[in-house]
Each structure stands twice: as structure tokens, then as C-alpha cells.
C-alpha positions in Angstrom: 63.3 -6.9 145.0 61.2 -6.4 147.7 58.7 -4.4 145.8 58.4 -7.0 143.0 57.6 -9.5 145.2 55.0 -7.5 146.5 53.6 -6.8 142.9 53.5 -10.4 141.5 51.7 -11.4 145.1 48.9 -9.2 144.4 48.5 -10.3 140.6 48.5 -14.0 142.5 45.5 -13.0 144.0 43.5 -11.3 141.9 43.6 -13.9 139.2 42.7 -16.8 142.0 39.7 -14.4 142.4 38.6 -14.2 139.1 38.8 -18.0 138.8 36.8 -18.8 141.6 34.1 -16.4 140.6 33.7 -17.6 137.0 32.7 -21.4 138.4 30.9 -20.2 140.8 27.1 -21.4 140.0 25.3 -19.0 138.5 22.0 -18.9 140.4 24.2 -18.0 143.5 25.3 -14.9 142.0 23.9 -11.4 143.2 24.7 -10.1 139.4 22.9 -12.3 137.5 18.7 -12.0 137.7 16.1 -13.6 135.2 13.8 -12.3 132.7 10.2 -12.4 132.9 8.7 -15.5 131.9 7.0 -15.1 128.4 3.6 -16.5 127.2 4.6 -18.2 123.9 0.3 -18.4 123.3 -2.7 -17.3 124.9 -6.2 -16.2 124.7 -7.5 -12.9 125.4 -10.0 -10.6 125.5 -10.5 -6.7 124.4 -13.5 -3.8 125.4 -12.8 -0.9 122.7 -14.3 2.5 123.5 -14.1 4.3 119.5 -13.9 7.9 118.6 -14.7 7.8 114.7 -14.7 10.5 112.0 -14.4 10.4 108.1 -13.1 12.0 105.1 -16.1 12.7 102.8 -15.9 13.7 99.1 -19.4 14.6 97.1 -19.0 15.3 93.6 -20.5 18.5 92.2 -24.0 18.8 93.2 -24.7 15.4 94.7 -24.6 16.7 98.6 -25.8 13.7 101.0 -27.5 15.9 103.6 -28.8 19.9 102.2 -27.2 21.7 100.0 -27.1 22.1 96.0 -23.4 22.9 95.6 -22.3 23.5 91.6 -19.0 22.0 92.6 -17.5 19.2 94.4 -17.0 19.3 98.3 -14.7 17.7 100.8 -15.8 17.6 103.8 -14.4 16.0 108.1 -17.7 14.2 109.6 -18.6 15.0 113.0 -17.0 12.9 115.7 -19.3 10.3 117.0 -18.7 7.8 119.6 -19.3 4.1 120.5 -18.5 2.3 123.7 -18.2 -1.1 124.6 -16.8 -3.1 121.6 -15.4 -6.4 122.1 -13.1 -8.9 120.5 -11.0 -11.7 121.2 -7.3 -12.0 120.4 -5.1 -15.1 119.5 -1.8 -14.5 120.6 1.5 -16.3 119.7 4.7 -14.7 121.1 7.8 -15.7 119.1 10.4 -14.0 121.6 10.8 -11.5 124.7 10.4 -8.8 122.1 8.2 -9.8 118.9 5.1 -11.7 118.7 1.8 -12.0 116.4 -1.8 -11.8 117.1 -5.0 -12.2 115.4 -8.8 -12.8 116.9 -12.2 -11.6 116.1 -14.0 -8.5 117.1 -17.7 -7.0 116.7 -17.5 -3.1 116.5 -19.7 0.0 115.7 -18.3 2.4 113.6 -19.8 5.0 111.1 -20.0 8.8 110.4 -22.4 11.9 110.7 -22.5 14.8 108.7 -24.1 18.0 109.5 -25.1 20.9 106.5 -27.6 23.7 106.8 -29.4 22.4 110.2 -29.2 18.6 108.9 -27.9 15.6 110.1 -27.1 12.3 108.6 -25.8 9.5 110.2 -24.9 6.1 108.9 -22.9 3.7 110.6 -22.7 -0.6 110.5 -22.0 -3.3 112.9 -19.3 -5.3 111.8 -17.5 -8.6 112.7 -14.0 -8.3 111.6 -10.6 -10.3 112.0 -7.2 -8.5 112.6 -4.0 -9.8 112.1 -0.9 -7.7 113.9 2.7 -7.6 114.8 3.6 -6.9 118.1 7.7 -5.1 118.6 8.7 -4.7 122.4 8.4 -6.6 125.8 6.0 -9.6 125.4 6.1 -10.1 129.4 3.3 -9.4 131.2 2.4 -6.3 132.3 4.8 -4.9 130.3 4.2 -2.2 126.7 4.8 -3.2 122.8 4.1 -1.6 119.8 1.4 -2.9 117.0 0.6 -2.6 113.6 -1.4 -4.4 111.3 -4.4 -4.7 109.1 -7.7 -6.6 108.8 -11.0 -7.3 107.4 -14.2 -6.2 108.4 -17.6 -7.8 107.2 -20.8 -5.3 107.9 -23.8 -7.2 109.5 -26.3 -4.4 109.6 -26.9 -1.0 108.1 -28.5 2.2 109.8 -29.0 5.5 108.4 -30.7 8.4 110.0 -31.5 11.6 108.0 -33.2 14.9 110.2 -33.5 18.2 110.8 -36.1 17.5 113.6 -35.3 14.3 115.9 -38.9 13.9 116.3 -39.2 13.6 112.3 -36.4 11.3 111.2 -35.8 9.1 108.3 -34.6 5.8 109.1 -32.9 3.1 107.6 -32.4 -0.5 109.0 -31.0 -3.6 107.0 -29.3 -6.7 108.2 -26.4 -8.1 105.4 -27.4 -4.7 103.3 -26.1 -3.7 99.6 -25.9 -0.3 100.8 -21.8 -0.8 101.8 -19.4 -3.3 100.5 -19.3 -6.7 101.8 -15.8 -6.5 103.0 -13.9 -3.4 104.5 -10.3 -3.9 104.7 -8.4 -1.8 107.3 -4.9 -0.5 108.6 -4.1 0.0 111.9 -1.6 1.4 114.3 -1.1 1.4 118.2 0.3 0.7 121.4 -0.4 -1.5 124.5 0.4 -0.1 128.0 1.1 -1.7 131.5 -2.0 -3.2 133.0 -3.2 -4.0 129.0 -4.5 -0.4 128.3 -4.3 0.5 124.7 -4.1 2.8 121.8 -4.7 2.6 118.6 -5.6 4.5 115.1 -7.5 2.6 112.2 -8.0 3.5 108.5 -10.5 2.0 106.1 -9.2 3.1 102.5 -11.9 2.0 100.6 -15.7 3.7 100.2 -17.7 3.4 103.0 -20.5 3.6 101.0 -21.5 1.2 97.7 -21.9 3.6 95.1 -23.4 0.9 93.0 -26.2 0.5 95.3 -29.6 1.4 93.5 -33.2 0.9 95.2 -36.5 -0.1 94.5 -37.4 3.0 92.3 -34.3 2.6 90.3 -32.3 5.9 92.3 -28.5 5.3 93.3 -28.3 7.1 96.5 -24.8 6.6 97.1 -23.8 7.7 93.7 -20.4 10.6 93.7 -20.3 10.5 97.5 -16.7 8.5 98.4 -16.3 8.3 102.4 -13.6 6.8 104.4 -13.3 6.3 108.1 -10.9 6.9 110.3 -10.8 5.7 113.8 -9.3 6.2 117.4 -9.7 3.4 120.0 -9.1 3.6 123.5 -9.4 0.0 125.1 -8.1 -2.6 127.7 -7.1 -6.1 126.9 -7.3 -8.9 129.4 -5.4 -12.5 128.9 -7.4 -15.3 129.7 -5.0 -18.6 129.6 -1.9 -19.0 130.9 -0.4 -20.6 127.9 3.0 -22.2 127.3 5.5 -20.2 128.9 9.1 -20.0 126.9 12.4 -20.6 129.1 13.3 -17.6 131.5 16.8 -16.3 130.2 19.5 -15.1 132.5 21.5 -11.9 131.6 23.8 -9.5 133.8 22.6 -6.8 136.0 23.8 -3.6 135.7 24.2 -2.8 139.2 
């Protein structure tokens, strides 16, 4: 008797307990903390430092830089690097974990092939606009995944042909036929605390337009296909605080 007393005092107690915990208010509890606060949109800005390379087919005997091959030749261009391109981003956050962005950027990119003592480079300055999902942790200071695609529109042209760099044959147009006037794109990447980022890009069409014939009535570009591929290393700053969504409440798991 004695003992159930004893049992059905303790289960007293330890549902009193229970109740009094559950209407206690919760921003006086030790287990409960709050999210970061996330941006739903801001305004930010990018400096891209690009490594850049490309696939490049020539069809039999039409070699860009030196050499009369009988048959068709793929070849990987020489990496070449650019620093200090800059964009601004558009951001719109839909959660803590999933978001959009979009913006508009100026970057360098091109190629260079070498053959037989030669070089040729060619490479454009373009003004694009991406347009990417972000997956992860939208708070600040925090890493997300991003993929996406774009466009990219080519503003000037510059091609460089030498054996010597004190005899070179240059090229310089503004709004040239020489490429297409729009370059899609692909790209993949990551953002890192403190807004460092990663990121591979893809152009799947031709570099180069094919099509393209000068004064004298010579296609230059003619059985050469070329497609860039690019590695960015950057940072991204935000510049606006935006509109920040509701910070949410969940349970520690200490």
C-alpha cells in the first residue's frame, strides 16, 4: 500500500511538471533559440578573378595558328587569366534555404592557342545577365549552392596572332561580326562564409562566327568550332539591408 502510494505521488508530480513547462512563454525558455534573420531582397555586388580555357575543334586542314594538318584536330587552349570582373546581383530570397538571383556583369573571357612557336589569342568583353537558384542557408554569412544559366552580349573583339611579340597581328572591333551576338551560358557553384565563391561556366555554342567573311571576301573563322569553359574565383558583397522575413523559433538540441 505503502509503496503505491509512493508510486502514484511521483507520477503526481511529474505530470504538474510537464504542465507548467508547456505554458511557460516561450522566449523564457533556455531550449528554444531563433534563426538568423533572412534578407527576403537585396542588392549586391561581385569582383570575379577568371581562369578560362576552351575546347577547340578545326576541321581538316583549316588550323587557326601554324600548321597544315590533312585531318581534323581537337585541341585544350592554354589557360589564360583575367582579374577584376564586376557585376551586380538582384537577390530575392523565398525562404531560410532557397532563393533566386539575377544582376548584370561585365567580364573578359577568351582563349589562346599555341602550335609550332605561335600564338593566337582572342578574347571579348562582354555585358551579360545571369539568372540562378540558390539551395542552402540564405542567412548571412552563411554557404548555398548555385546553378543557373545566362546570356552574354560581346561589346568588343581582340585578336592577337605572333610568333614574335614585337611583330604581332592585331585585331580590335567594338560590336564585331567576328562572334555571335549573344552567348548563352551554364553555370555551376558555391558561395562560402564571408561571400567567397566558386563557380564553373560553359558556353555551348561557337565562340567564333563561322559566317563571318571580310573585306576581301575570306571567312576566317570557317571549320574552327570553340567553346569556353570557365573557373571563377570571386567575393560578393551585399549592399542593402532589404526586407528581412520573420525570425522562426525551433528547439535546440542541447
Amino acid at each position: 500500500m505503502r509503496n503505491n502510494l509512493f508510486a502514484i505521488t511521483l507520477l503526481a508530480l511529474s505530470l504538474n511538471s510537464v504542465s507548467t513547462y508547456a505554458q511557460y512563454p516561450t522566449h523564457h525558455s533556455g531550449y528554444l533559440k531563433k534563426e538568423p534573420k533572412v534578407k527576403k531582397f537585396y542588392v549586391g555586388g561581385e569582383i570575379d578573378a577568371i581562369f578560362s580555357t576552351a575546347t577547340i575543334h578545326h576541321d581538316a586542314g583549316i588550323l587557326a595558328v601554324n600548321s597544315t594538318s590533312p585531318q581534323s584536330v581537337n585541341t585544350l587552349g592554354i589557360i589564360r587569366f583575367t582579374g577584376t570582373n564586376i557585376g551586380a546581383t538582384f537577390n530575392f530570397n523565398f525562404s531560410h534555404h532557397i532563393g533566386l538571383y539575377t544582376g548584370i556583369d561585365i567580364k573578359n573571357v577568351g582563349y589562346v592557342e599555341q602550335d609550332n612557336g605561335y600564338t593566337l589569342k582572342r578574347r571579348v568583353y562582354n555585358v551579360g545577365v545571369p539568372l540562378g537558384l540558390k539551395i542552402g542557408n540564405m542567412a548571412s554569412d552563411k554557404g548555398y549552392f548555385f546553378l543557373g544559366g545566362g546570356l552574354d552580349a560581346p561589346i568588343n573583339f581582340n585578336e592577337k596572332y605572333y610568333h614574335d611579340r614585337d611583330n604581332k597581328k592585331r585585331i580590335n572591333e567594338w560590336f564585331s561580326d567576328r562572334t555571335p551576338s549573344l552567348m548563352p551560358y551554364a553555370f555551376i557553384g558555391a558561395s562560402f562564409s564571408q561571400g567567397v565563391t566558386v563557380k564553373a561556366q560553359y558556353y555551348p555554342n561557337n565562340f567564333l562566327n563561322t559566317n563571318y567573311t571580310d573585306n576581301s571576301g575570306y571567312m576566317p573563322y570557317k571549320g574552327t568550332d570553340v567553346n569556353l569553359v570557365l573557373l571563377s574565383i570571386g567575393f560578393r558583397i551585399g549592399f542593402s539591408t532589404g526586407n528581412n522575413a520573420p525570425a522562426k523559433e525551433y528547439k535546440s538540441n542541447w
